[in-house]
C-alpha positions in Angstrom: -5.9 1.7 29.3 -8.7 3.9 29.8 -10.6 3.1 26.4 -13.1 5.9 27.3 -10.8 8.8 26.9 -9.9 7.3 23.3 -13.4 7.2 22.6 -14.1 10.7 23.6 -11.0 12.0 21.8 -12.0 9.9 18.6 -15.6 11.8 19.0 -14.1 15.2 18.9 -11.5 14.7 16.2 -15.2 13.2 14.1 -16.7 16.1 15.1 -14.1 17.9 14.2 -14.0 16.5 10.3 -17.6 17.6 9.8 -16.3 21.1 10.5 -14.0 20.4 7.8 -16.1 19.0 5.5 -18.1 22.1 5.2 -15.0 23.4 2.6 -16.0 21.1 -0.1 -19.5 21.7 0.7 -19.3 25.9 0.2 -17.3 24.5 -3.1 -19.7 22.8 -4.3 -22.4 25.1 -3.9 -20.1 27.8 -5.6 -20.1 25.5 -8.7 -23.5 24.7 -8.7 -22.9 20.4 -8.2 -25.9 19.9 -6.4 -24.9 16.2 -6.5 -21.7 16.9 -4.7 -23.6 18.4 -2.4 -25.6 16.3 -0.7 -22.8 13.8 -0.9 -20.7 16.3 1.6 -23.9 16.8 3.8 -24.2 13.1 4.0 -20.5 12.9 5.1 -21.1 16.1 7.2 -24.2 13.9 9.0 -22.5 11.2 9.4 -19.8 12.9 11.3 -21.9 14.8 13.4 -24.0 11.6 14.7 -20.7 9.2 15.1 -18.3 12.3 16.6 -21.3 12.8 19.4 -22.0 9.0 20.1 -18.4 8.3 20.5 -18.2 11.3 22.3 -21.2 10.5 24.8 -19.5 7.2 25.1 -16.1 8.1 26.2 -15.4 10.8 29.1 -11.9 13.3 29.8 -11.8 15.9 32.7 -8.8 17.9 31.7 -8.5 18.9 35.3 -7.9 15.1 36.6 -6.7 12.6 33.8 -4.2 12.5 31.3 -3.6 10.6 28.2 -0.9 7.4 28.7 1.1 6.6 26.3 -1.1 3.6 25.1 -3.7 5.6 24.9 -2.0 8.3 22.8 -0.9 5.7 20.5 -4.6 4.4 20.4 -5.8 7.4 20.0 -3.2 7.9 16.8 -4.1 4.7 14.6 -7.9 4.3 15.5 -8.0 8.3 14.2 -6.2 7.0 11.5 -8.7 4.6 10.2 -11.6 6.7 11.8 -11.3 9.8 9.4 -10.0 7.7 6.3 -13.8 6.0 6.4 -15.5 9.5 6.9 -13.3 11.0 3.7 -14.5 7.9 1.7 -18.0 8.9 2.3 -18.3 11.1 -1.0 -16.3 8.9 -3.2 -19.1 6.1 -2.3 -21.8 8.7 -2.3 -21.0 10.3 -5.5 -20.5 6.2 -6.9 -17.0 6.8 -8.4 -15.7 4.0 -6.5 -17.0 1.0 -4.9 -16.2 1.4 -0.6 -13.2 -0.6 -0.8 -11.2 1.4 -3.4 -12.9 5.0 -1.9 -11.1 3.6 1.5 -7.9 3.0 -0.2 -8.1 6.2 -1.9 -8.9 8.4 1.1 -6.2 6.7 2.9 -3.6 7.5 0.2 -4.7 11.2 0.7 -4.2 11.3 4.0 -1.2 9.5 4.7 -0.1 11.8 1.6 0.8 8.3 -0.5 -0.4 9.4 -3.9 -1.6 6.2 -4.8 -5.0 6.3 -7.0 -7.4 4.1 -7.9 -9.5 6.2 -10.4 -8.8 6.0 -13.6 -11.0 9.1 -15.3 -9.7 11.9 -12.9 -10.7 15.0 -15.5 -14.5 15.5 -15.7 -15.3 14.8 -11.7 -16.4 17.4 -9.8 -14.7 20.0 -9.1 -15.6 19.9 -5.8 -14.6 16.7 -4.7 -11.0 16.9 -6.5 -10.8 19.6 -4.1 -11.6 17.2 -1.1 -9.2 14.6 -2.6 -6.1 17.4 -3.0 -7.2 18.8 0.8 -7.2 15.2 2.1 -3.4 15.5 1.5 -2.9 18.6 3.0 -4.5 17.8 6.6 -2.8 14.1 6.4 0.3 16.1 5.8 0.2 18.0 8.9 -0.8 15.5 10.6 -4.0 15.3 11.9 -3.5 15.1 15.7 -1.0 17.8 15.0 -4.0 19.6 14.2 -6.2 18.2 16.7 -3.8 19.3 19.7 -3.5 22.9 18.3 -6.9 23.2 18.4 -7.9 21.5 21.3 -6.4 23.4 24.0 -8.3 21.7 26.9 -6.5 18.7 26.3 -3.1 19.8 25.0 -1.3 19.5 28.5 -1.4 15.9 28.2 -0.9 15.5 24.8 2.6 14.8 24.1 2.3 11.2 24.1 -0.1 12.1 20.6 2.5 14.5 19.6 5.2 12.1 19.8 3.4 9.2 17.9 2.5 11.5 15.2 5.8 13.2 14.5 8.3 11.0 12.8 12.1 11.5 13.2 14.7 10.5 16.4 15.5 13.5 17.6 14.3 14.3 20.6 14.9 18.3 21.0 12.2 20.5 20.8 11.0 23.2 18.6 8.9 24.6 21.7 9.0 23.7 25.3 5.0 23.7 25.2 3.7 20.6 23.1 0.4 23.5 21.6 2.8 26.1 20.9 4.8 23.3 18.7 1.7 22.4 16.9 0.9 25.5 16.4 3.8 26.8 15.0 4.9 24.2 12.9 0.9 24.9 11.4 1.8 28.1 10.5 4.9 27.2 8.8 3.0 24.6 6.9 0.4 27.3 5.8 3.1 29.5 4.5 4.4 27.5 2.3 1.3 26.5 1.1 -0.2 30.1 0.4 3.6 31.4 -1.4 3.7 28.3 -3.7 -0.7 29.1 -4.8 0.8 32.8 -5.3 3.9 31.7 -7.1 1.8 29.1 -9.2 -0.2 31.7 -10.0 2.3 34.6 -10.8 3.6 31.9 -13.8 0.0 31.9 -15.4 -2.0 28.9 -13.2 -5.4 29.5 -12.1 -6.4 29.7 -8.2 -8.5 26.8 -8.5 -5.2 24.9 -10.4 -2.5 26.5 -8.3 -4.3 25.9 -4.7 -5.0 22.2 -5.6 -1.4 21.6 -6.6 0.0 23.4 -3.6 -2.5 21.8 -1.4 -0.7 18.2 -2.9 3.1 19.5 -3.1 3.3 21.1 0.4 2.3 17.9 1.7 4.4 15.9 -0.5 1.1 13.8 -1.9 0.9 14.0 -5.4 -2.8 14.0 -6.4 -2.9 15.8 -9.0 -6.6 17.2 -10.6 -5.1 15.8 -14.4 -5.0 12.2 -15.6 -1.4 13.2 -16.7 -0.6 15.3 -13.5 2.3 18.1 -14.1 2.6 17.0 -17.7 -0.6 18.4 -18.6 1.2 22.1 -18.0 4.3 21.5 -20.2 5.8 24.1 -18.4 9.5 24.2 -17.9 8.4 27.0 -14.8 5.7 25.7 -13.3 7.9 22.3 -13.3 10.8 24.2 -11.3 8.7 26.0 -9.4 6.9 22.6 -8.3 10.0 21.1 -7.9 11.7 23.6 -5.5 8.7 23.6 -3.5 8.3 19.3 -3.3 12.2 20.2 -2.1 11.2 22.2 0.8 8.1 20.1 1.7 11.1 17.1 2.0 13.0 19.4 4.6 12.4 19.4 8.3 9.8 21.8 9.5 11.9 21.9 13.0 14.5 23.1 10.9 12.7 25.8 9.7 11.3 27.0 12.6 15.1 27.5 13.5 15.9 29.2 10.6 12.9 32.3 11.8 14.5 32.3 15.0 18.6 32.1 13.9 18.6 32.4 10.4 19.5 30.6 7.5 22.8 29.7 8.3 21.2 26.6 10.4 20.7 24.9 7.4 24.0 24.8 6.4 24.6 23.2 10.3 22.8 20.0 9.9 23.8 17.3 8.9 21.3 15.9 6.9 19.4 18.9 5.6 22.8 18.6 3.7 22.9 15.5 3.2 19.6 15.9 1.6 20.8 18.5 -0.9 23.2 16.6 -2.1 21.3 13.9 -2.8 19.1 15.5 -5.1 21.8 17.3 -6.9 24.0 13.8 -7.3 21.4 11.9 -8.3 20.2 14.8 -10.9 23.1 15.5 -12.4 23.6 11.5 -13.1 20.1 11.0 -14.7 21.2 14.0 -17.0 24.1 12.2 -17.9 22.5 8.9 -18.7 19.3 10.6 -20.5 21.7 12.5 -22.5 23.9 9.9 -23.4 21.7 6.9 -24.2 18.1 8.7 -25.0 20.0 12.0 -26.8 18.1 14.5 -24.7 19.3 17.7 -24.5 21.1 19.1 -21.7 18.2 21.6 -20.9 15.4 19.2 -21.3 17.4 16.4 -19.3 17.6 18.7 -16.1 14.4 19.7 -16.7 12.4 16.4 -16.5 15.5 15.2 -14.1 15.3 17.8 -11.3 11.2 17.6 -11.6 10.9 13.7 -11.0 14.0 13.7 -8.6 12.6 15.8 -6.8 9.5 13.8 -6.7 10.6 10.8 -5.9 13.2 12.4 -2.7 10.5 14.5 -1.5 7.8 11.3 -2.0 5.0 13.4 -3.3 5.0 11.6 -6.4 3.8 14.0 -9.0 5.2 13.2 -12.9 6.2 15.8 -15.6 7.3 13.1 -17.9 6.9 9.4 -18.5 9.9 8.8 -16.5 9.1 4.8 -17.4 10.5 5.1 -20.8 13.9 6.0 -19.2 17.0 4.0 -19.2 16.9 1.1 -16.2 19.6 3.2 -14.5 17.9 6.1 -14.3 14.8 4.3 -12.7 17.0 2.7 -10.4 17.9 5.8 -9.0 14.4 6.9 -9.2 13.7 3.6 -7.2 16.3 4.3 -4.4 14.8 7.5 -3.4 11.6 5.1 -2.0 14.1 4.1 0.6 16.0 7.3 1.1 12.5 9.4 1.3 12.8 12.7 3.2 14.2 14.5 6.3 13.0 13.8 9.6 10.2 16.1 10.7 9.0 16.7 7.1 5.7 15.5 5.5 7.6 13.2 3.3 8.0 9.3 4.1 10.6 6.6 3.1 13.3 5.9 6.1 14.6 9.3 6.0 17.6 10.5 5.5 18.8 11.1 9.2 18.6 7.5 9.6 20.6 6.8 6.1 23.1 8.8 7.5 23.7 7.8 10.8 23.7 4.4 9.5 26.1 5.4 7.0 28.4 6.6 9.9 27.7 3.4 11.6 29.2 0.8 9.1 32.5 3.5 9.0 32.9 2.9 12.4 32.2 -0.9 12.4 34.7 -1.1 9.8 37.4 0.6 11.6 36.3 -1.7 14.8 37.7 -4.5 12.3 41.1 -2.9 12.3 40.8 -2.0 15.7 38.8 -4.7 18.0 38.9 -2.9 21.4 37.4 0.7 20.0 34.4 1.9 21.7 32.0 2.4 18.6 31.2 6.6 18.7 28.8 8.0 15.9 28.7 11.8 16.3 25.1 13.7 14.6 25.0 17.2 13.9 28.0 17.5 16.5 26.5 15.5 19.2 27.3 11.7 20.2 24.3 9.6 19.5 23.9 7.4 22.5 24.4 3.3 21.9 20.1 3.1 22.0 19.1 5.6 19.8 22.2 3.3 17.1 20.2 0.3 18.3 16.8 1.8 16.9 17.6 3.3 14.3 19.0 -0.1 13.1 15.7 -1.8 14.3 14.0 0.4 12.2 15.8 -0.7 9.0 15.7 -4.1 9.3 11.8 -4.1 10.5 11.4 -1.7 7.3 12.7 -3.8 4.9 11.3 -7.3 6.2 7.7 -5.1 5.9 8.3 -4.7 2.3 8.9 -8.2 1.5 6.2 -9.5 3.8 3.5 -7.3 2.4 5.0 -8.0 -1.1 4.8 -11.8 -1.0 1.2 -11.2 0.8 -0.1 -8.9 -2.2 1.5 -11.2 -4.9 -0.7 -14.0 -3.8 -3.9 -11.7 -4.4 -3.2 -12.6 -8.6 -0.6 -9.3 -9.4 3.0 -9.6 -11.0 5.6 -9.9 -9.2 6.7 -6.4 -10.1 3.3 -4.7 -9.1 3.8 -6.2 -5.7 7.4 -5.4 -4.5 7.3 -1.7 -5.9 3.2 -1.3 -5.3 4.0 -1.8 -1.5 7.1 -0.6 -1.4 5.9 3.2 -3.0 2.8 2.6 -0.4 4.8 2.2 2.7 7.5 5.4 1.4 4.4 7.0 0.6 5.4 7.8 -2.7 2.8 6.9 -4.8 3.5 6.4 -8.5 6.0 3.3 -9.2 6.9 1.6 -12.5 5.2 -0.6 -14.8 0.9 -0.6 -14.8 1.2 1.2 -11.7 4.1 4.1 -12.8 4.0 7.6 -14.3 0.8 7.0 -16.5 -0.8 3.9 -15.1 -3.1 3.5 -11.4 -4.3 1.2 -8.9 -7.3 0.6 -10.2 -6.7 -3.1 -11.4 -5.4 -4.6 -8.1 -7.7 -6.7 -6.6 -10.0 -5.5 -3.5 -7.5 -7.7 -1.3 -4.6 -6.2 -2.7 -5.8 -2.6 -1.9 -6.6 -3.4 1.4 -2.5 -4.5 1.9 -1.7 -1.6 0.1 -3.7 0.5 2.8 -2.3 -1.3 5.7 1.3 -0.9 4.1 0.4 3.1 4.1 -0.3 3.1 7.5 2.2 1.6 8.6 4.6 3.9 6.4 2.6 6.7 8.0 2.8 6.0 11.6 7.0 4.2 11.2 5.7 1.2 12.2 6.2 0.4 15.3 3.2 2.9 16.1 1.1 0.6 14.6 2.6 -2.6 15.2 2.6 -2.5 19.5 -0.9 -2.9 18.8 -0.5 -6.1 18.0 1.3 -7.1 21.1 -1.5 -8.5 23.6 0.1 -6.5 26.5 -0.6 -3.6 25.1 -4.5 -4.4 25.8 -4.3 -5.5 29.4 -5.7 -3.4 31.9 -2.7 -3.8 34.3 -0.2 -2.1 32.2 0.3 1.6 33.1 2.7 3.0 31.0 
């Protein structure tokens, strides 16, 4: 592995972040918080210098090398971990949180968890609740989504970055060219983005309101610039309008590149977009029921606070209208299975996504009739094509390795001091990147109390909810380091 190519592509993307962090800088300056200020100059500096060491360090001549696929994945978690500690910088600066919780909460913006660790969130600047809302929004993307679209010298040999970054099992393409890809699934993203701000707006938000929440819904994160997030609106439209648009941020972006090139009867053609829909609308309509039959809610306020944290909890962005912990148990059990469940393929969203639920669902059906009938060949057919016997093989893999990561991390966190219940749904809302869970750590509680240990397991368990795992975890294998290897 040619370390010095990560090195020079970990310098640019740094480089590349002090660029960014100009945003909150003009923002501050407009509001006058000289304080925030220098606290995004220092991040700015810091930036600069470490983008151009690492970049004097490393080399890439576009014209001779390429990028491996070790090196892509490299490239992938080390950028990870690289621009969560540069986005900490004004959280340390500004001393709102000591380095270990500004790390955790950086790394639950970008991976789009939701997860906080402040406990005041009204009365900070208004410039850095900016940079925490925008921290989702380029972690939603996908930062070497980004860093390919705007890097064209290197984006003929970046598809093994592409492919780490972008979650999902399907292997067609939006575009044949890798930048063209990027690109246009960035200017989807941005769309959505600008005609939620407009819509927020049109129902009587602010800009500086409505782009904050649209920077956190498009990118299914769920910071929210309120201690008591959507509920401070207590507005049935702004709720719906939230909702619809958590929905979308849940669907595959592939997808709806298809749809601006053959319409939007593609949607109706796969198979878990579908899936997905009706989902939402089963597990909505029995929260209504149960809230309206043990907690007497009305049928309108029941659908209301139903749709809103269904859609939530499917989409993983983790935003709250209501204290959904004072619901009935089996209405947070369904809230609970959408963790697992999470969003389509190809979306911002995390969990195992439902591509994989359903395939696996179509896999037991055919194991069962393989009882009944011993000598069947096993065939699971996906949005009208048969899945070949590897891809069933992963995607299986990739459930059992999920689940055995919750418990592992779980039992690891427990023994840092917190209940029993803080650790299995604390990591298992980290890894879905959901955020919010039940308990001290649900709709109106926050990460504040778990221990510095505990937030560091919680940031790993992001991570590695962020990248599927297995991104992250082949760097563990000591192959993967030697020098021999050339794949």
């Amino acid at each position: 592995m040619n370390l010095m190519i990560v090195s020079y592509l970990l310098g640019r993307l740094s480089i590349g972040l002090s660029a960014v962090f100009a945003i909150p800088l003009m923002m501050a300056c407009y509001y006058q918080e000289w304080t925030s200020m220098n606290a995004f100059f220092c991040a700015i500096t810091v930036a600069l210098i470490l983008g151009f060491g690492l970049q004097k360090m490393g080399a890439f001549d576009k014209n001779q090398e390429t990028i491996s696929i070790r090196e892509g994945i490299t490239t992938v978690v080390f950028a990870w971990f690289l621009i969560a500690t540069l986005s900490a910088i004004p959280y340390i600066f500004l001393d709102i949180l000591d380095p270990v919780s500004a790390f955790f909460e950086s790394m639950s913006g970008l991976t789009t968890t939701g997860a906080t660790a402040l406990v005041e969130i009204e009365g900070l600047p208004y410039s850095l609740l900016f940079w925490r809302s925008f921290t989702h929004w380029i972690g939603g993307i996908g930062i070497i989504v980004l860093f390919i679209a705007l890097l064209p010298q290197i984006s003929g040999s970046a598809v093994h970055l592409f492919n780490a970054e972008v979650s999902g099992f399907s292997s067609d393409k939006i575009l044949p060219r890798i930048k063209k890809t990027a690109l246009a699934l960035f200017y989807i993203y941005l769309t959505l983005t600008v005609t939620e701000m407009l819509v927020l707006m049109l129902c009587g938000l602010g800009l500086y309101d409505a782009l904050n929440h649209s920077l956190s819904t498009i990118a299914t994160g769920g910071f929210s610039i309120y201690n008591d997030s959507v509920a401070h609106f207590n507005n049935p439209t702004i709720e719906y309008v939230i909702g619809i648009f958590m929905l979308l941020a849940g669907g595959n972006f592939a997808l709806y590149y298809a749809v601006t090139q053959h319409g939007i009867k593609v949607l109706w053609k796969d198979d878990e977009f579908k899936c997905y829909l009706i989902l939402v609308v089963t597990i909505t309509l029995a929260i209504v029921g149960n809230l309206v039959y043990v907690m007497n809610y009305s049928v309108t306020d029941g659908l209301r606070y139903s749709f809103f944290q269904v859609a939530s909890f499917a989409s993983t962005t983790g935003f709250v209208s209501y204290d959904y912990d004072s619901w009935p148990s089996f209405s947070k059990v369904l809230l609970g299975l959408m963790y697992f469940t999470g969003g389509c393929a190809g979306s911002t969203a995390g969990g195992i996504k439902i591509s994989r639920f359903v395939v696996l669902i179509k896999m037991i059906g055919a194991e069962i009739k393989r009882t009944l009938h011993p000598n069947m060949v096993m065939t699971v057919i996906y949005n009208r094509k048969l899945l070949p016997i590897p891809t069933l093989i992963s995607i299986s893999r990739f459930f059992i390795l999920y689940v055995a990561t919750i418990v592992v991390l779980s039992i690891l966190l427990a023994a840092t001091g917190v209940t029993i219940e803080e650790a299995i749904f604390g990591v298992a809302s980290c890894v879905s990147s959901v955020g919010p869970a039940f308990g001290t750590i649900g709709a109106v509680g926050n990460f504040a109390h778990i221990p510095p240990l505990g937030k560091i397991i919680l940031t790993i368990a992001m991570l590695l909810g962020r990248l599927e795992l297995f991104t992250f975890l082949v760097l563990l294998r000591s192959e993967f380091w030697k020098k021999t290897r050339k794949w």
